[in-house]
N, C-alpha and C positions, 0 to 999 in steps of 0.2 A: 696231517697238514693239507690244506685243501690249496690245488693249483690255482695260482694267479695269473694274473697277465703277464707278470716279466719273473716270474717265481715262485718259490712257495711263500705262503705267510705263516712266520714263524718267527717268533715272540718268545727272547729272555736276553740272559747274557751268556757270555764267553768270556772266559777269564785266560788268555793267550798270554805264556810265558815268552815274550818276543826275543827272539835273538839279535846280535850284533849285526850288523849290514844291511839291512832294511828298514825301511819307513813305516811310520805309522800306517799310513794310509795304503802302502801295500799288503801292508797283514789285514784290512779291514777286508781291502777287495778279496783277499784271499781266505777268509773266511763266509763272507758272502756268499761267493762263488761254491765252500763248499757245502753251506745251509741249499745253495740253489735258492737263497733269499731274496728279497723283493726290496728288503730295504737293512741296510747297516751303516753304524757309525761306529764313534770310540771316544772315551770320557781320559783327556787329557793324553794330548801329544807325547812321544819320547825321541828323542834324539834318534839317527838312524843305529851311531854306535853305542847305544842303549839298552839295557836290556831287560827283563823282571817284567811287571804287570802289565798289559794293557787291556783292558776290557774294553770288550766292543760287545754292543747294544745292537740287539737283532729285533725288527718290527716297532710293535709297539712299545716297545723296550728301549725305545731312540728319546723317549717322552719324556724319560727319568732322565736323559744322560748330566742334564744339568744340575742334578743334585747329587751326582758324583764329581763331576767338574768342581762343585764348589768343596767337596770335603777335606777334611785331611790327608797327606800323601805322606810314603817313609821312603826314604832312599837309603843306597849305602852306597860310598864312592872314595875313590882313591884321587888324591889330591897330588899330584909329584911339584916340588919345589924345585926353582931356577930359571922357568923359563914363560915367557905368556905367549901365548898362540892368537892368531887372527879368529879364530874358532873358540878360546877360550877351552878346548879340548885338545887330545893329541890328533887330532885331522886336521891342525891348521898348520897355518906355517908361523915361523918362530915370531915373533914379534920383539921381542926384548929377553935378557938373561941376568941372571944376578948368581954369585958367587955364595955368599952369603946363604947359608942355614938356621931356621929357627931348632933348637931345643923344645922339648915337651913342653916346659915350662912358658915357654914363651908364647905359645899355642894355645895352650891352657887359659892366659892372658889377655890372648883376645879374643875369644870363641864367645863371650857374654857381648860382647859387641853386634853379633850376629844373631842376637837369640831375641823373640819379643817383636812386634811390629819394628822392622827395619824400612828402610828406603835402599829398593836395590837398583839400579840401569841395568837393564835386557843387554847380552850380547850383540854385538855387530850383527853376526849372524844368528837373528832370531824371527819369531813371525809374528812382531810385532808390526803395526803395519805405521808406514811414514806417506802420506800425502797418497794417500790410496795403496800403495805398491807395499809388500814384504820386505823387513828389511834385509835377510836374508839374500834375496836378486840382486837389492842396490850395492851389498856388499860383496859379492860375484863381479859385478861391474868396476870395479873396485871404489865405490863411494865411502867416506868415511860421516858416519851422521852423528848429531847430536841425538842421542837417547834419552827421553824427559825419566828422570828415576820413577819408581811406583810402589807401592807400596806392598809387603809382604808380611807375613804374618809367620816367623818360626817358633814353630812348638819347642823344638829341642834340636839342640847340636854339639855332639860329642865325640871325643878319641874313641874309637876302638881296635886300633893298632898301631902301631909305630914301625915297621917293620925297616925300615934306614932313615936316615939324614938327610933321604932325598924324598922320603914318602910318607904319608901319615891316612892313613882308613877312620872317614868319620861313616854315622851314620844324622839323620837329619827327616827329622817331620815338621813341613810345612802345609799353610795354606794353598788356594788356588793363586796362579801364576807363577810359582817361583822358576828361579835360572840355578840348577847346580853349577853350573859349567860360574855362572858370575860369582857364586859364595868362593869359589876357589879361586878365580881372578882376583878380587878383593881381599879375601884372605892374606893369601899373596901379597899385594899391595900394603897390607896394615903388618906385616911384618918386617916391610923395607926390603921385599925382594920381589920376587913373579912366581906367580905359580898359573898353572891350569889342571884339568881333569881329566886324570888317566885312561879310568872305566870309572860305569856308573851303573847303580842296577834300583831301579824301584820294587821293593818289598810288600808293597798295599797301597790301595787307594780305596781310603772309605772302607766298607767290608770288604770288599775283593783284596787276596790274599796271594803271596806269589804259590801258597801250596796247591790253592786252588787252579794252577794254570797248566795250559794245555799247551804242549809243543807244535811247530808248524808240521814235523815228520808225522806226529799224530794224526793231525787235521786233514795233512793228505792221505796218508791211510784211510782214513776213516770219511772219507769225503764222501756225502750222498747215503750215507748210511745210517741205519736206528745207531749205531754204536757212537755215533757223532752227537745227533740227539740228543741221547739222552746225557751228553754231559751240560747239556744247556742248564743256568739257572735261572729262575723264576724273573719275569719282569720284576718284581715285588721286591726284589732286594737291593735296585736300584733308590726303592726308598728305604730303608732301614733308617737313616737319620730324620725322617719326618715322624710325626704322631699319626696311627692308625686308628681311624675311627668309622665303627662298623655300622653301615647305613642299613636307611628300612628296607624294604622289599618296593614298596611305593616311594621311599628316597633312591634309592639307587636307579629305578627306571627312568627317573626323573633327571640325575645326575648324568647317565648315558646319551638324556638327547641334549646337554648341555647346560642346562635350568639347576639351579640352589636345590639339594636332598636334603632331607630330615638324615641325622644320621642319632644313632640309640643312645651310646658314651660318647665322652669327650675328653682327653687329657693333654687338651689343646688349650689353651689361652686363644681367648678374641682376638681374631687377625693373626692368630700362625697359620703357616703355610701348615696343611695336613695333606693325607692322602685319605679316602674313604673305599671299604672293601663289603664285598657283598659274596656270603658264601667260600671265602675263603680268597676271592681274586680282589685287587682293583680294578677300582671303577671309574673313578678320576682323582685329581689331585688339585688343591686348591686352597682356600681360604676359608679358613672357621671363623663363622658369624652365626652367636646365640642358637643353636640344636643345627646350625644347616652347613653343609659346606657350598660355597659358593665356586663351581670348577674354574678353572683356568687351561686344563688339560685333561680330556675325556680319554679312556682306552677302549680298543675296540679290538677286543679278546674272544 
């Protein structure tokens, strides 16, 4: 790793198995801090009391994050019935209660409701933003806003436990932006009572895998060390869902100072989004037009 001005430069991912009671963005710093990196992010938010995958994007590897952002995500979460929270999780405070218990069956009933492009409203407490501000703040302040719904895309949403009357364990893969915390508000709602989200744990996003993930006690240990390192994975699997097409020698020089590359194969369609690789790295990522990619996003590996 060759020293930088504010750190090392050092390029791939980290697949951080995050625990409950921390932020996102404090697991990014804190992995930063132990690349002694120069630049890091992280490809979709988790609740602080959250737990499972977050990948965070070191270097050049901040370049892809948007084609993990947009991929599919899997959760698993415990939904408790009876009561809705200002949080729509158990960190809030109670908002309403209901007596009333759904049966399996009844669950069962309405879970195709929620599957398929739905229209979901973002929690109170969310970071969606209103009139410039987080909503999140304005609901700290105690504002109560209208939420414009948005639209969401679920793959699947199923029982996988039942364990009482007052709980049910789904598991759930969505598109980019979904609200657990809101499926289980609604939920709630469409069976004529309240519910919110007990725990919650994300299982994958895109490739990255919760097996793949690295604990924070790890990170410290291992902070500043080859043994940290080398758990890095490749910037390059941050595209896995794009088409890989392996440019010339005289395309890829070309693609590096920003200019359209010859690239050799194609199993690209005119006008996908690809990525082109030279020798086994990427080079940039961008737009297939007839033998060239045209960049949008150069690396500099």
């Amino acid at each position: 790793m060759a020293r930088g001005r504010k750190g090392q430069a050092v390029h791939g991912w980290l697949v951080v198995d995050k625990p409950a009671g921390i932020t996102s963005t404090a697991v990014v710093n804190k992995v930063k801090w132990a690349f002694d990196a120069q630049k890091a992010g992280h490809a979709g938010t988790l609740d602080p009391d959250a737990t499972g995958v977050l990948a965070v994007a070191l270097g050049e590897a901040t370049k892809t994050i948007p084609y993990i952002t947009d991929a599919l995500k899997a959760y698993r979460f415990m939904v408790r019935f009876g009561t809705q929270t200002t949080t729509d999780d158990a960190g809030g405070a109670v908002l309403a209660s209901s007596t009333t218990r759904p049966d399996d069956n009844d669950i069962l009933r309405a879970l195709p409701a929620f599957r398929g492009l739905i229209q979901q409203v973002p929690p109170q407490f969310s970071a969606v933003k209103v009139d410039g501000e987080r909503a999140y703040d304005l609901a700290r302040e105690g504002q109560k806003m209208d939420l414009a719904p948005r639209d969401l895309w679920v793959e699947s949403l199923d029982i996988t436990a039942r364990p009482d009357a007052d709980h049910v364990k789904l598991d759930m893969v969505c598109g980019k932006g979904g609200y657990v915390r809101a499926i289980a508000r609604d939920l709630g709602l469409a069976l004529g009572g309240h519910a919110h989200v007990l725990w919650l744990r994300r299982l994958w996003s895109g490739p990255f895998d919760v097996t793949q993930g690295v604990s924070l006690e790890v990170i410290n240990a291992e902070a500043r060390t080859p043994a940290l390192l080398a758990r890095l994975l490749p910037l390059e699997r941050g595209l896995t869902g794009l088409p890989e097409l392996p440019a010339t020698p005289e395309g890829a020089a070309r693609l590096r100072n920003g200019n359209p590359g010859m690239v050799i194969t194609s199993t690209a369609a005119y006008g996908d989004t690809a990525w082109a690789s030279h020798q086994g790295r990427a080079v940039a990522v961008g737009t297939y037009k007839a033998g060239e990619l045209h960049p949008t996003r150069v690396f500099n590996t």
